[in-house]
C-alpha positions in Angstrom: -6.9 -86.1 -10.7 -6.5 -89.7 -11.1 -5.5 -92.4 -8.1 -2.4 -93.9 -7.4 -1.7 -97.6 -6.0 1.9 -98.8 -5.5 2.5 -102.1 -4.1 5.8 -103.5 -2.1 4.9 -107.0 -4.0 2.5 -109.7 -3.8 0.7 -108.4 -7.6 -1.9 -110.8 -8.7 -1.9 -113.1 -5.8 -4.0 -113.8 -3.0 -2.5 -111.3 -0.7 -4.1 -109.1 -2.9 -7.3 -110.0 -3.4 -9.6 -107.9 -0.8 -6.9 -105.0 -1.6 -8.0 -104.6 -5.0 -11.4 -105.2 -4.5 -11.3 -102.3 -2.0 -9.5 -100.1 -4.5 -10.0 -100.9 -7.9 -13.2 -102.8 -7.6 -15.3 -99.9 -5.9 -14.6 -97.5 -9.2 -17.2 -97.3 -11.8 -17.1 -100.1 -14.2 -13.0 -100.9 -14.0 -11.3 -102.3 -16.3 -7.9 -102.9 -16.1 -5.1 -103.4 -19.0 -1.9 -105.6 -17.7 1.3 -104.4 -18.8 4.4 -106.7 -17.8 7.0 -104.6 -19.6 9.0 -105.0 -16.2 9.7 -108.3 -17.1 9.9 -107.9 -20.6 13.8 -109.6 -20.7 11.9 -112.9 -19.3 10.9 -115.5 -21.4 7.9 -116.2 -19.7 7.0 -112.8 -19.4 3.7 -113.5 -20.1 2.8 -115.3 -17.0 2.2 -112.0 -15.7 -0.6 -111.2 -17.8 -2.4 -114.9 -17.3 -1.4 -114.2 -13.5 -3.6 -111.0 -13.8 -6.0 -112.1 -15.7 -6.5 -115.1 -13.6 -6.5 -112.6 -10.2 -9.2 -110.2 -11.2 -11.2 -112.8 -13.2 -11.2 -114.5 -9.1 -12.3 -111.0 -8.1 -15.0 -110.0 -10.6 -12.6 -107.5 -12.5 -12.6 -107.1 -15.8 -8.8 -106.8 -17.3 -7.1 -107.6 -20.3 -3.3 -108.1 -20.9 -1.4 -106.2 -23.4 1.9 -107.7 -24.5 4.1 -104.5 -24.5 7.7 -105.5 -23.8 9.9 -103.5 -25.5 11.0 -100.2 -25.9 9.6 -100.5 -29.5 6.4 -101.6 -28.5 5.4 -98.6 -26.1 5.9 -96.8 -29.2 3.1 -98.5 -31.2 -0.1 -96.6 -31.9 -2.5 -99.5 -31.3 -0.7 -100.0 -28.2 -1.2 -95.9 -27.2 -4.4 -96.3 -28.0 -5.6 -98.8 -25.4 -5.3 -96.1 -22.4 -8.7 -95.1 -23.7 -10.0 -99.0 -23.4 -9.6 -99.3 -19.7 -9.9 -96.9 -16.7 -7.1 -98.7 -14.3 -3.3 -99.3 -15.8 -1.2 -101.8 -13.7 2.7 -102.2 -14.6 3.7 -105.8 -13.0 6.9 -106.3 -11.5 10.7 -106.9 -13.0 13.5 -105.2 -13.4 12.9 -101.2 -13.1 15.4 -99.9 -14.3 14.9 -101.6 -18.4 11.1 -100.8 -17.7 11.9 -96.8 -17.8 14.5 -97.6 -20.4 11.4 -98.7 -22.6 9.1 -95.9 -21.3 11.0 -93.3 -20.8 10.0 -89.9 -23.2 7.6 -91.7 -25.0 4.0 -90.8 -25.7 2.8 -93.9 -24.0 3.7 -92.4 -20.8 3.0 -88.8 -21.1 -0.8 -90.1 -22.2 -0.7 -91.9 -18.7 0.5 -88.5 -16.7 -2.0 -86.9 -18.9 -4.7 -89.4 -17.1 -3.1 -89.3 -13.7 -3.6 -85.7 -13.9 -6.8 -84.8 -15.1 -9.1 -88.3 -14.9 -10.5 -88.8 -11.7 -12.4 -92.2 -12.6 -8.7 -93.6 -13.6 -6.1 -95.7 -11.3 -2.2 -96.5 -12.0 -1.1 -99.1 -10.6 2.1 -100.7 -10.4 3.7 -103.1 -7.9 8.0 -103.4 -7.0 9.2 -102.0 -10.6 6.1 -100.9 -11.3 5.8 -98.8 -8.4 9.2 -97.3 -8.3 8.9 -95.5 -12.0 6.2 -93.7 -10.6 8.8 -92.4 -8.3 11.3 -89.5 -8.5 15.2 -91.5 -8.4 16.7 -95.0 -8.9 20.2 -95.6 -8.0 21.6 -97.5 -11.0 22.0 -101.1 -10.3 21.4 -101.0 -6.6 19.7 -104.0 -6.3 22.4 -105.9 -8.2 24.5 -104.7 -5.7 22.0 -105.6 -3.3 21.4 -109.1 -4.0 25.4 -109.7 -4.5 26.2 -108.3 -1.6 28.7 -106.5 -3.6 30.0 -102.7 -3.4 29.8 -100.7 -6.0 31.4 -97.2 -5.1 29.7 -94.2 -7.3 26.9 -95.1 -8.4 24.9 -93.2 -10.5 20.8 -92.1 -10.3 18.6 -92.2 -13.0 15.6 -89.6 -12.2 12.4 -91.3 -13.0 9.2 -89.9 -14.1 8.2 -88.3 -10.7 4.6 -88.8 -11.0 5.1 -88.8 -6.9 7.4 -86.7 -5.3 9.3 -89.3 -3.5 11.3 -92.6 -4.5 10.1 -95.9 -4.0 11.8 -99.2 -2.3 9.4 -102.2 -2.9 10.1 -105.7 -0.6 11.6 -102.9 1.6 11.1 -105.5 4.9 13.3 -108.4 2.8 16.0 -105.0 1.0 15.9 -103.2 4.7 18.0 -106.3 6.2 20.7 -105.6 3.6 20.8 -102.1 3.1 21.2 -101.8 6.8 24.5 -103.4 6.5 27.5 -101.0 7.1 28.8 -101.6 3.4 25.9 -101.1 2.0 24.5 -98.1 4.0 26.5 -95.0 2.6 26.6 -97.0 -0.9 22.2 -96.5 -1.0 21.6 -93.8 0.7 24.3 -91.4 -0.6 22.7 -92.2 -4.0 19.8 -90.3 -3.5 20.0 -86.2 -3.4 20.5 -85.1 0.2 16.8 -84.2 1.7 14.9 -86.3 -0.8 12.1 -88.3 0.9 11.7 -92.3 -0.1 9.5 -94.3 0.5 9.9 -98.4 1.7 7.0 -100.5 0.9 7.1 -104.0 2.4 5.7 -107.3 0.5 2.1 -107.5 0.2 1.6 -104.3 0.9 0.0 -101.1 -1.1 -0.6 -97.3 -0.7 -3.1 -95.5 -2.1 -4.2 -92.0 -2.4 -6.8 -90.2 -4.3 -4.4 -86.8 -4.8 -0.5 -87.1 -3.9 -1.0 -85.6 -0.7 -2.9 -88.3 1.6 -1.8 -92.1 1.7 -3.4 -94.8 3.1 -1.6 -98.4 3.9 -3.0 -101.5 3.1 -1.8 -105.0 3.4 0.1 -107.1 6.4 3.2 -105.0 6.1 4.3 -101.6 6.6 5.4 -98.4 4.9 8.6 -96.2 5.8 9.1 -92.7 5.6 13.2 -91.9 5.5 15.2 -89.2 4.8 19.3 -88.4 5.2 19.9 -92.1 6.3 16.7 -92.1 8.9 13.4 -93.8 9.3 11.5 -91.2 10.8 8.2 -92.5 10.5 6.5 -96.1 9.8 3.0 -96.9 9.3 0.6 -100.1 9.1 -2.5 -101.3 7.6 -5.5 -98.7 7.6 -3.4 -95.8 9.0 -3.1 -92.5 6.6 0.1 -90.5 6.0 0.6 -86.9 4.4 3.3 -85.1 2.1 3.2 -81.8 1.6 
């Protein structure tokens, strides 16, 4: 199968320099396609591919941006057909829940699942909305919420395409110091099925893993493991986790 790299933030910047060169640089011959979808409702959404470009350019990767930022476009065969022109996929950041909007049941994504599963010599990366449609649930809106500090009673959850068996929280050490507000504990947590694991992933940080199983952390941040409310387990640069 195919690796995995999901970042907290920090894509294209310094931060994440040696990261990628540990990762992506040490396949054979990467190239990497740039796909700022995320941010597609931005009028400068294509700052995210120069940003890219830019980054592994810096780091002796080859890359190339393609300017999918619609729905519509993921739907485009010439777009579909650059999967097979690189060997690493990385979604930017943005807004994740129009992101799976556009990606959702298309064949754009079932030919990345496709790779994920059965291409060993291929990465998918994606970093803050990026990483969380890998994942398995989004609350709708949450992050509105979030950054309003407003309650919003009932919210529904989207179920993502559960590449990973676990849902994502990028910037989870700039989210955690809201969440864990009273008003906004039961409102997050309660969103997600009872017993589902999730996963916090602070800024400039990544995991990685070669089959879904083993993780390894990289980065100045950490990585939480929680469940039913809890934090059960945290871990920090270097160090490995497992889910069965």
């Amino acid at each position: 199968m195919g690796k995995l790299l999901l970042a907290g933030s920090g894509e294209f910047t310094d931060s994440m320099n040696q990261i990628d060169e540990d990762i992506i640089g040490v396949i054979d011959n990467p190239r990497v396609m740039i796909i700022p979808a995320a941010a597609g409702k931005e009028s400068d959404y294509h700052k995210w591919i120069d940003d890219g470009i830019s980054h592994f350019e810096k780091i002796g990767i080859d890359s190339f941006g393609a300017d999918i930022v619609s729905r519509k476009d993921f739907f485009e065969s010439s777009n579909i057909n650059l999967i097979d022109q690189c060997n690493v996929i990385y979604f930017s950041g943005g807004d994740p829940e129009y992101l799976f909007s556009c990606l959702e049941n298309t064949l754009f994504l079932e030919k990345i699942i496709q790779r994920v599963n059965n291409d060993k010599g291929f990465i998918l990366a994606g970093s803050s909305a990026g990483a969380m449609i890998m994942g398995e649930f989004l609350p709708n809106n949450i992050f509105k919420s979030i950054f309003k500090k407003k309650r919003e009673d009932g919210l529904e959850i989207s179920r993502l395409s559960g590449i990973v068996n676990f849902s994502v929280i990028p910037h989870f050490n700039k989210f955690s110091k809201l969440i864990n507000l009273k008003y906004l504990n039961k409102q997050f947590f309660n969103s997600f099925p009872k017993d589902s694991l999730i996963i916090g992933i602070d800024e400039d940080t990544v995991i990685f893993t070669t089959n879904k199983i083993n993780y390894t952390v990289y980065g100045v941040g950490k990585v939480y493991l929680i469940k039913n409310y809890n934090i059960f387990e945290f871990y920090k640069n270097l160090e490995t986790f497992s889910i069965k």
